[in-house]
TIPA-150317 format. One record per atom (N, C-alpha, C): x negated, y, z. Coordinates in steps of 0.001 Angstrom, whole numbers, padded with zeros to 6 digits, always signed. Example, Ala and Ser with C-alpha at 12.3 -4.5 7.8 and 13.67 -1.06 7.14 Angstrom:
REM TIPA-150317
-013190-005690+007800-012300-004500+007800-013200-003300+007800-012850-002250+007080-013670-001060+007140-012900+000030+007870
***
This chain:
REM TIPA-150317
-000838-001191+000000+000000+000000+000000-000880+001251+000000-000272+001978-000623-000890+003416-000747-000533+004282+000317-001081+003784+001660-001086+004690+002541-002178+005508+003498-002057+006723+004021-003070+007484+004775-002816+008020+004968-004140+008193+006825-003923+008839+007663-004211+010589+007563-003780+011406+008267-004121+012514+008320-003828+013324+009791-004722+014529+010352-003963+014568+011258-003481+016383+011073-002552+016604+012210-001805+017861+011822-001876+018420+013116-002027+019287+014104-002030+019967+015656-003029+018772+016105-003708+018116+015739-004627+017218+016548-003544+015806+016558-002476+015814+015818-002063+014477+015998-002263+013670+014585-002028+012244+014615-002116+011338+013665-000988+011089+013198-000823+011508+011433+000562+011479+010561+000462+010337+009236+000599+010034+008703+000768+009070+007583+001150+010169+006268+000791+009725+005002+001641+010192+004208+001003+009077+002392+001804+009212+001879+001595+008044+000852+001137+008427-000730+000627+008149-001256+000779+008214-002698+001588+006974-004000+001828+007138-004826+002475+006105-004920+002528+006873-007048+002481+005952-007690+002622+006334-009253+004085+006218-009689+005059+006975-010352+006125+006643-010961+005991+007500-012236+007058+006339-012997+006794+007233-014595+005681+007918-015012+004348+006840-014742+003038+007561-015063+002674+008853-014492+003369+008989-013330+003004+010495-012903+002296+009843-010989+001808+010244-010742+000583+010367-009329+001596+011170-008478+002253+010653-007319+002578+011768-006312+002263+011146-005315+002204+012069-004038+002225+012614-002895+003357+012840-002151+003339+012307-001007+004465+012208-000320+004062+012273+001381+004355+013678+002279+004290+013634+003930+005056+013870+004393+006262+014099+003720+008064+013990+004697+008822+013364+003486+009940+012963+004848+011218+011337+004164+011880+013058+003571+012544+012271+003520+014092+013214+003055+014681+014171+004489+014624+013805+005393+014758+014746+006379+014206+015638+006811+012784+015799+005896+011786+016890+006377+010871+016557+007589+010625+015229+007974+010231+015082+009137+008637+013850+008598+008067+014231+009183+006686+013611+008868+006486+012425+009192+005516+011769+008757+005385+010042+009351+004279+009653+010321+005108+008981+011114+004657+009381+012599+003814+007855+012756+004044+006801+011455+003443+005561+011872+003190+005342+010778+002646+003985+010268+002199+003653+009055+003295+002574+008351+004103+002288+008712+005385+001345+009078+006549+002206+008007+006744+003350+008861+007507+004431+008065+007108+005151+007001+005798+005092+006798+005873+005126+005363+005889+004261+004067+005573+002866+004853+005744+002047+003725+006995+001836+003759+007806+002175+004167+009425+001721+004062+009763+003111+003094+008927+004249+003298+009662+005386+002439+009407+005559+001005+007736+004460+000982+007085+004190-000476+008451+003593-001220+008721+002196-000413+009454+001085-001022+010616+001875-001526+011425+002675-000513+012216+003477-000720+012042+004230-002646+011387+004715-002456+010943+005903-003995+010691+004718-004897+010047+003773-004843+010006+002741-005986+011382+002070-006069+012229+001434-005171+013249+000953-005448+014409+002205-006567+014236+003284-006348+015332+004146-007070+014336+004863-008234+013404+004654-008686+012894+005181-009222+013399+003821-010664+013294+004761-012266+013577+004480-012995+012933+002902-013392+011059+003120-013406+010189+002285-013770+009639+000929-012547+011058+000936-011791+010759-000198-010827+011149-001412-011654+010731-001949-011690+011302-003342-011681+009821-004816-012429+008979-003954-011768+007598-004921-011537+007174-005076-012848+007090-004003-013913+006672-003872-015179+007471-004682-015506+008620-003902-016553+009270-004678-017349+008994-005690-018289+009920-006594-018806+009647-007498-019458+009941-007401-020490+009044-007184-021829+009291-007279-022952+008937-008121-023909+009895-008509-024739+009920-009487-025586+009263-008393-027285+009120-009492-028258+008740-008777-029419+010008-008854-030189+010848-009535-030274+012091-008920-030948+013079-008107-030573+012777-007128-028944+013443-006233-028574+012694-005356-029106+011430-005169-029672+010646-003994-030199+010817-004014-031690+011637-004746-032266+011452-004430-034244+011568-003329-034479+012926-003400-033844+013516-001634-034627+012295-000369-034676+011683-000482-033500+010685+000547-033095+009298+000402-034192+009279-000858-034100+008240-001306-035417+008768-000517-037015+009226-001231-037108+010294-000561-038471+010188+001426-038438+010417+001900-037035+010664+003208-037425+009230+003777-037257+008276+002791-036718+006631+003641-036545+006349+003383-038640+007138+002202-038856+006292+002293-040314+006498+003271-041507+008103+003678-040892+009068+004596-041833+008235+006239-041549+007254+006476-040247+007210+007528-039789+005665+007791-040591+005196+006460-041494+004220+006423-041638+003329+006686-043017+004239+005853-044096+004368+005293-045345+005630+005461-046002+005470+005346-047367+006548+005869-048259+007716+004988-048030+008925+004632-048966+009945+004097-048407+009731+003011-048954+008626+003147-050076+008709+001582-051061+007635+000860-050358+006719+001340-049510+005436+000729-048223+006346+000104-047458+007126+000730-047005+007500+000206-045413+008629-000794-045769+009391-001303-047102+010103-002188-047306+009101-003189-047871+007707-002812-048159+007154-004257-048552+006593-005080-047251+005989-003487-046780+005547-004754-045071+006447-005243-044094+007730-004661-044475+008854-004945-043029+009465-006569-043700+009101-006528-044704+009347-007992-045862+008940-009208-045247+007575-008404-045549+005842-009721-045256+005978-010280-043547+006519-008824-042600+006313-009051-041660+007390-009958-040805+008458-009637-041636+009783-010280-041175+009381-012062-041828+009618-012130-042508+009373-013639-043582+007761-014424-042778+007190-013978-042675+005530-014468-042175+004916-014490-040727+005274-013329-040351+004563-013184-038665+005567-012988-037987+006846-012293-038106+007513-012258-037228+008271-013775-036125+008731-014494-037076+009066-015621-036283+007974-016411-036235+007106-016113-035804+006224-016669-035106+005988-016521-033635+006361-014790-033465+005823-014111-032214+007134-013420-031467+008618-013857-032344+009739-012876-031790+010269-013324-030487+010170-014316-030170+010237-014934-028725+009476-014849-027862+008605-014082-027781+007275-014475-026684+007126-012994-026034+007218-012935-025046+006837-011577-024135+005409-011213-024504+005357-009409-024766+004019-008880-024844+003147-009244-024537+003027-009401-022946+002011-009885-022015+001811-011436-022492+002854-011600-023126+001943-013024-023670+001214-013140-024974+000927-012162-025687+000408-012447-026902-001291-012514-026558-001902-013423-027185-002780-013346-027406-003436-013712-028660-005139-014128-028293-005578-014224-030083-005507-015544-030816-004842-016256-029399-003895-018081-030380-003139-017705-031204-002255-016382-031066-001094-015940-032481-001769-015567-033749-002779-015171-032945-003511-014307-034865-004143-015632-035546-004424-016707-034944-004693-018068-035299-003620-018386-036019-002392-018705-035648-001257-019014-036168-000571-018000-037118-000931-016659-036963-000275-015674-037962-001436-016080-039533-002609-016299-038972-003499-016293-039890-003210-017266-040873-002743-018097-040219-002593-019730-040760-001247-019576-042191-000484-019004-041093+001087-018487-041724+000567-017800-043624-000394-016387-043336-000453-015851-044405-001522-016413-045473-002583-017830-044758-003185-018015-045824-002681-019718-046282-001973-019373-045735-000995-021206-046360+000029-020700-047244+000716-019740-047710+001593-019117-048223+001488-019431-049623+002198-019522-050516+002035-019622-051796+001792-018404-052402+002274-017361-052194+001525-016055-052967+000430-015704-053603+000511-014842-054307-001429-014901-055207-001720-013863-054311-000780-012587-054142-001327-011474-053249-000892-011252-051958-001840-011802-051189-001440-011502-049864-001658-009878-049102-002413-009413-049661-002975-007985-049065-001361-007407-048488-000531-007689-048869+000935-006575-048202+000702-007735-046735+000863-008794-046623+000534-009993-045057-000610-009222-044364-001537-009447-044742-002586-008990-043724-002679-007521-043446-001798-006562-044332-001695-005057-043459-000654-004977-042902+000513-006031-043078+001784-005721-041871+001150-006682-040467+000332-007170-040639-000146-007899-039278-001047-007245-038407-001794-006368-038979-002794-005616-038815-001715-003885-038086-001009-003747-038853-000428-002372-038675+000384-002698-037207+001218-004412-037162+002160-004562-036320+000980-004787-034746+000218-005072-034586-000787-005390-033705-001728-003851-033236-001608-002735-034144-001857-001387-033985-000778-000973-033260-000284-001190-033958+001596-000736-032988+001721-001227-031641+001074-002365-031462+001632-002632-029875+000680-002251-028678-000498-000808-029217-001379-000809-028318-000339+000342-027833+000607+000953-028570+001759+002134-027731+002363+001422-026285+001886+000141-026599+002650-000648-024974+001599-001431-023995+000687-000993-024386-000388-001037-023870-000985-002705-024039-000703-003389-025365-001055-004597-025668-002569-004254-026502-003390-004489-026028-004927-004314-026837-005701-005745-027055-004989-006338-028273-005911-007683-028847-006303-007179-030481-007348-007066-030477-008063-007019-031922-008029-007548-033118-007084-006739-033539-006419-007090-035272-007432-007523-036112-008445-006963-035939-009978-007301-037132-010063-009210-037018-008914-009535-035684-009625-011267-036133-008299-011649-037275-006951-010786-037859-006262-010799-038691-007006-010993-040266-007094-012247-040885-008047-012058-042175-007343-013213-042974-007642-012889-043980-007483-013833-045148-008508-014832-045776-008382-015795-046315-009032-015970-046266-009287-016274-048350-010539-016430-049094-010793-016033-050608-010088-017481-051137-009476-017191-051859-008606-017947-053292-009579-018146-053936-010156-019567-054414-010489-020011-055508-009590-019786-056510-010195-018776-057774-009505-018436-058959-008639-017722-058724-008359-016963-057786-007482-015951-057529-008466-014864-058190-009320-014143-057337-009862-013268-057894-010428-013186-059085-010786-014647-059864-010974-014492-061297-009442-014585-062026-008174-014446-061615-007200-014068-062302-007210-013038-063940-006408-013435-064431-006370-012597-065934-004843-012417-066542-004789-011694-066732-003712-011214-067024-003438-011861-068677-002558-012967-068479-002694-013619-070075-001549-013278-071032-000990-012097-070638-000188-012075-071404+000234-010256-071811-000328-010040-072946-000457-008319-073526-000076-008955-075074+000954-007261-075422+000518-007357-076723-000709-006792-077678-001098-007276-078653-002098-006175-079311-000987-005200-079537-002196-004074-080631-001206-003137-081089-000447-003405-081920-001296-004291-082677-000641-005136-084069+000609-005402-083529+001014-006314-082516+001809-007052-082016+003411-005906-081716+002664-005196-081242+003835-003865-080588+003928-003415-081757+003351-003095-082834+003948-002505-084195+005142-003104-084217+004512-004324-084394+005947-005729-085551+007038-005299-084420+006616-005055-082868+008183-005048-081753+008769-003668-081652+008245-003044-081906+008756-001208-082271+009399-001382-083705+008602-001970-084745+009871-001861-085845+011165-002484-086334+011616-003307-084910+012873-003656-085082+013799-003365-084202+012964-002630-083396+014298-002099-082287+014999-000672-083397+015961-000954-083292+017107+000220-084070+017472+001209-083193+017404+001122-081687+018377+001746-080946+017276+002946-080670+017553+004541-080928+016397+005776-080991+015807+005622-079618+017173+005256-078219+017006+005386-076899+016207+004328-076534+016059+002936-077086+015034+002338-076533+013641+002085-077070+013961+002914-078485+012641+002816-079026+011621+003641-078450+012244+004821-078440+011738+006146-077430+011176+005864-075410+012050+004601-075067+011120+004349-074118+010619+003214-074029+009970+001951-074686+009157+000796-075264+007807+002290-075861+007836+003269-076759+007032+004129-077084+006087+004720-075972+007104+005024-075182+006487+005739-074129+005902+004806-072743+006268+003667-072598+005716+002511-072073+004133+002326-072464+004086+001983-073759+002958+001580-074807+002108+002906-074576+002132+003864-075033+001196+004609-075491+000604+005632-073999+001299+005457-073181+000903+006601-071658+000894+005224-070368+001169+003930-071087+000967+003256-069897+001046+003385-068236+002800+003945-068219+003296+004181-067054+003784+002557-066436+003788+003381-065051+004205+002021-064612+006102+002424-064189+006709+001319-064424+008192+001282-064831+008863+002270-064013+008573+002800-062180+009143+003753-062042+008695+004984-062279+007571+005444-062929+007378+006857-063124+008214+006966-064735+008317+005584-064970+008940+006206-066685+010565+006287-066099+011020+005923-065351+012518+005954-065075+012089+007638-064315+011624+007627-063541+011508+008993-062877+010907+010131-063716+010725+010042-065232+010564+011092-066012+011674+011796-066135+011681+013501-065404+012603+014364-065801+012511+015328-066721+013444+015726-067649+013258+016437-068936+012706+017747-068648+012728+018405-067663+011794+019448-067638+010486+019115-067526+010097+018244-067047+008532+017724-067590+008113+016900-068519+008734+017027-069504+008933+016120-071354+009276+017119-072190+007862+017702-072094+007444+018833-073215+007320+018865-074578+006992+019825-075444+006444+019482-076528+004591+019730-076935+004278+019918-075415+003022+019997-075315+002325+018644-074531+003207+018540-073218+002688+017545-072290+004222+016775-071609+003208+015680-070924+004552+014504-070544+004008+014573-068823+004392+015052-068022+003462+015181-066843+004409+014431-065743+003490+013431-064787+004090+012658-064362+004043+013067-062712+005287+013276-062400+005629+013836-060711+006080+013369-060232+007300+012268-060590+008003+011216-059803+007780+010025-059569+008600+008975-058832+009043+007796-059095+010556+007522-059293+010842+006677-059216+012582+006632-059166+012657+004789-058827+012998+004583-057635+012516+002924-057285+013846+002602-056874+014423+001089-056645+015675+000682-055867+015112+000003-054418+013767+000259-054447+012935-000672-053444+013493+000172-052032+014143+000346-051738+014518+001330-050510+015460+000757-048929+015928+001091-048133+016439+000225-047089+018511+000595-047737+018582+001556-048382+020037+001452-049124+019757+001227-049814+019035+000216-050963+019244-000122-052208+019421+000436-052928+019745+001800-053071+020146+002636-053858+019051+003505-054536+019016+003888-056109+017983+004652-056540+017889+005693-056140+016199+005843-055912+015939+007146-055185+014741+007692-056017+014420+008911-055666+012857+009979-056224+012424+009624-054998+011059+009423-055537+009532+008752-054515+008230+010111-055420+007796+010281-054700+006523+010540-054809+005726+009271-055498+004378+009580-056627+004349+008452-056864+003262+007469-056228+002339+006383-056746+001938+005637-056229+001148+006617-054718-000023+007213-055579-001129+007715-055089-001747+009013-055481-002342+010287-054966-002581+011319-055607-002953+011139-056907-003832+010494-057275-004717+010129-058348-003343+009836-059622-002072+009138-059061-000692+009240-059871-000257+010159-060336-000775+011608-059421-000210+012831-060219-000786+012755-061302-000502+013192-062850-001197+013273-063562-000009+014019-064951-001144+014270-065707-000740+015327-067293-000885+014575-068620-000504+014161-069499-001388+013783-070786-000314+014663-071525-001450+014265-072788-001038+015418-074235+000292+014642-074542+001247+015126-075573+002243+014861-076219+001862+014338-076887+002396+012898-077799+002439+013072-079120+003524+013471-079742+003761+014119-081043+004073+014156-082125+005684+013518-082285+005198+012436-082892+006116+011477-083022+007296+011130-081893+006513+011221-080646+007409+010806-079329+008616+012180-079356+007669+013191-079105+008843+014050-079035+009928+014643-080185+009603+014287-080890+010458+014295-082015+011758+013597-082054+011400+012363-081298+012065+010840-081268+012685+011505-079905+012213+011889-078864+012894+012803-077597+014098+013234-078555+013904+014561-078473+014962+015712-079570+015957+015014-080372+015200+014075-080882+016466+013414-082072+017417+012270-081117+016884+011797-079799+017526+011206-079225+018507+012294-078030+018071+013651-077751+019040+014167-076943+020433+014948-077711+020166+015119-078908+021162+015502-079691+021729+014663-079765+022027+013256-080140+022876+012386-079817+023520+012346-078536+023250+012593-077709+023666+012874-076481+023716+013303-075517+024534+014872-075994+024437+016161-075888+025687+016258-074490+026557+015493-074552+027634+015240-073639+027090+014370-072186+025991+013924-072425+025703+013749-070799+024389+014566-069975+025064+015077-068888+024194+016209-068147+023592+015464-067056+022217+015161-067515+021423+014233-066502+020745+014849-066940+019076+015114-065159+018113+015761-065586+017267+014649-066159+017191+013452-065927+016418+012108-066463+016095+012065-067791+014724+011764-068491+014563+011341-069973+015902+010115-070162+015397+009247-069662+016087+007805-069646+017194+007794-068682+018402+008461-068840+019284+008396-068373+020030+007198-067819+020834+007109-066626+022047+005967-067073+023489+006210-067571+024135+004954-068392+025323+005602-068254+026448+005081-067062+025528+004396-066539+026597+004076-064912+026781+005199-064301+028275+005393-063661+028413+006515-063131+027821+006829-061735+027221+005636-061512+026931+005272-059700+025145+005578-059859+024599+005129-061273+023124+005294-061464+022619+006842-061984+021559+006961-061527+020828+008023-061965+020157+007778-063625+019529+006803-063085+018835+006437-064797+018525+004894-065159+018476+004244-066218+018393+002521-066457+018050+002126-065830+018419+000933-065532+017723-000320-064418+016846-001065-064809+016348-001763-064310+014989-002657-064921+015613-004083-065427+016455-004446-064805+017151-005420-065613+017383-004528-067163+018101-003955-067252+018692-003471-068825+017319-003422-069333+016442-003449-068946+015254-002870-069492+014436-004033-070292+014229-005200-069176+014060-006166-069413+015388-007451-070533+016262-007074-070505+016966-007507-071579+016880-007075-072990+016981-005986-072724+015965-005336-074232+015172-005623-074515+013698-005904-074056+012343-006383-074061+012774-008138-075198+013434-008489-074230+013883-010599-074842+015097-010405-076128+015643-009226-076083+016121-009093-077720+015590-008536-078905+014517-007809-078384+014073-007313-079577+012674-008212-079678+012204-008739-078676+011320-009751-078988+011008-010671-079588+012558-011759-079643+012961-012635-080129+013239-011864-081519+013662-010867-081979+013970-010471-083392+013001-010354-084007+011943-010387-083331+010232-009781-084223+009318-010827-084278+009731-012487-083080+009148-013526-083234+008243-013310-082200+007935-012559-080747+007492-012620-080080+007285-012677-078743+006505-013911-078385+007089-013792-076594+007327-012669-075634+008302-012305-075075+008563-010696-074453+007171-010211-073107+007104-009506-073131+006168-008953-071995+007367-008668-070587+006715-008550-069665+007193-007955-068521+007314-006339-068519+008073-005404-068080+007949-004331-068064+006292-003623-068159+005937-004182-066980+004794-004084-066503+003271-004461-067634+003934-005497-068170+003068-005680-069093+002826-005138-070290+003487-004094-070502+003244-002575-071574+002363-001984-070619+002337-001834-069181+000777-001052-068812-000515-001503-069340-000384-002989-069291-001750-003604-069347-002224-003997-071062-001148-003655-071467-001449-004113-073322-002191-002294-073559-001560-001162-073022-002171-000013-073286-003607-000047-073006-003770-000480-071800-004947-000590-070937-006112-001258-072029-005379-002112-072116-006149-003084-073413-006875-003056-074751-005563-002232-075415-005678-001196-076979-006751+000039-076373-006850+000689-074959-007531+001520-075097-008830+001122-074993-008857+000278-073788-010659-000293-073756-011079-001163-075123-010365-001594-076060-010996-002121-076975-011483-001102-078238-010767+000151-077523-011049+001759-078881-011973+002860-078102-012815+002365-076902-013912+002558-076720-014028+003430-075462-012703+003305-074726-012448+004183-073196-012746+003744-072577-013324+004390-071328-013790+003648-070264-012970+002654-069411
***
């Protein structure tokens, strides 16, 4: 007990210290104003202030699935909206039921054994979103004063993972023959703009017509469904280095113009509009159905959205870019 003596007119008084709600006090009269005359009476007046005090109850007991929500809102407070739905994913599906039953005070570095186990037994090629929601969720619990060292959180190297290759691009040749049979101006105009600026699928949905010049195509958005309402939203994009400008061509904007005069009756700020009344601009499904019809019309296996980044990527390093 936190008690001591002191004396006051030459006599011997008691008085206590005692911690609540992280705060240090001091205590030499009860509630009546009257001092402690033994050492007896003040531990009854300690017990007293801890019993009514908020943070009695012998360090609470916490479990890890009474803390998600709090997890969830340190990640939202942290990272974009399309971050914190990939790790609240990894973390929910992989580490979480591993550790959602077990009181704080019980975690130790047998879980990161077993979390470890969890993310490198997984079938995935990319684990990197696993090992930063394990890493971030184990940062998070030093706010509760849990301190076990995330650095033993690791992965461990994929044979032939990292020599991965991307086997499937078109040449240019290839995207010629698939550009000259799409008929429709609106999807030729964005398969064009896929190919030649090698965006990745939400900055081309998040192209707004005030930045679809006849000088430059400058890229400021995203537009993702990756969100906790499902619903399409504007993101900032990947990474600063995402902000970015390139020249116009020619041809594209021409193919712009000749495609907004056709459709002059819908007032969307979007290049690539939708015509759902609930959507802002195309979905990646519609997108990808287009891709397997006009593919099949030209005799060629379809790419992934995604895989118009890497055929650009391709045509350019083989025409002498870095």
């Amino acid at each position: 007990m936190s008690v001591y003596k002191y004396f006051y007119n030459k006599k011997a008084f008691y008085y206590i210290k005692v911690r609540i709600d992280g705060k240090q006090l001091s205590r030499r009269f009860n509630d009546d104003n009257e001092r402690f005359i033994s050492k007896e009476a003040a531990r009854k007046y300690e017990s007293k202030l801890l019993e009514n005090s908020s943070s009695f109850n012998k360090k609470k007991i916490i479990y890890v699935h009474e803390i998600y929500s709090s997890f969830v809102s340190y990640l939202s407070k942290r990272y974009k909206l399309t971050t914190v739905l990939t790790l609240e994913k990894a973390f929910s599906i992989y580490i979480y039921p591993i550790i959602k039953d077990k009181k704080l005070t019980e975690l130790d570095t047998s879980d990161i054994r077993l979390i470890n186990k969890s993310i490198n037994d997984c079938k995935r090629k990319n684990i990197s979103s696993l090992v930063s929601a394990a890493t971030i969720f184990y940062k998070f619990l030093n706010l509760y004063d849990v301190n076990i060292d995330y650095n033993l959180i690791i992965h461990h190297k994929r044979i032939g993972i990292e020599n991965a290759k991307y086997k499937h691009i078109w040449t240019f040749e290839e995207f010629t023959k698939f550009i000259n049979v799409v008929n429709d101006s609106y999807y030729k105009l964005l398969f064009l703009v896929l190919f030649y600026y090698g965006l990745r699928i939400s900055e081309l949905r998040g192209l707004k017509k005030e930045y679809f010049n006849k000088d430059s195509l400058e890229i400021k958005y995203c537009l993702t469904n990756k969100n906790i309402h499902r619903k399409q939203i504007l993101t900032s994009p990947k990474s600063k280095s995402s902000y970015r400008i390139f020249p116009m061509f020619d041809f594209i904007y021409d193919l712009y113009l000749e495609n907004q005069k056709s459709q002059k009756a819908i007032k969307n700020d979007f290049v690539f509009y939708s015509l759902k009344e609930d959507d802002l601009v195309i979905g990646e499904t519609s997108i990808k159905r287009a891709i397997i019809k006009y593919s099949k019309i030209a005799g060629l296996n379809p790419l992934t959205p995604h895989e118009f980044r890497h055929s650009c990527a391709s045509y350019l390093i083989n025409n002498g870019m870095d």
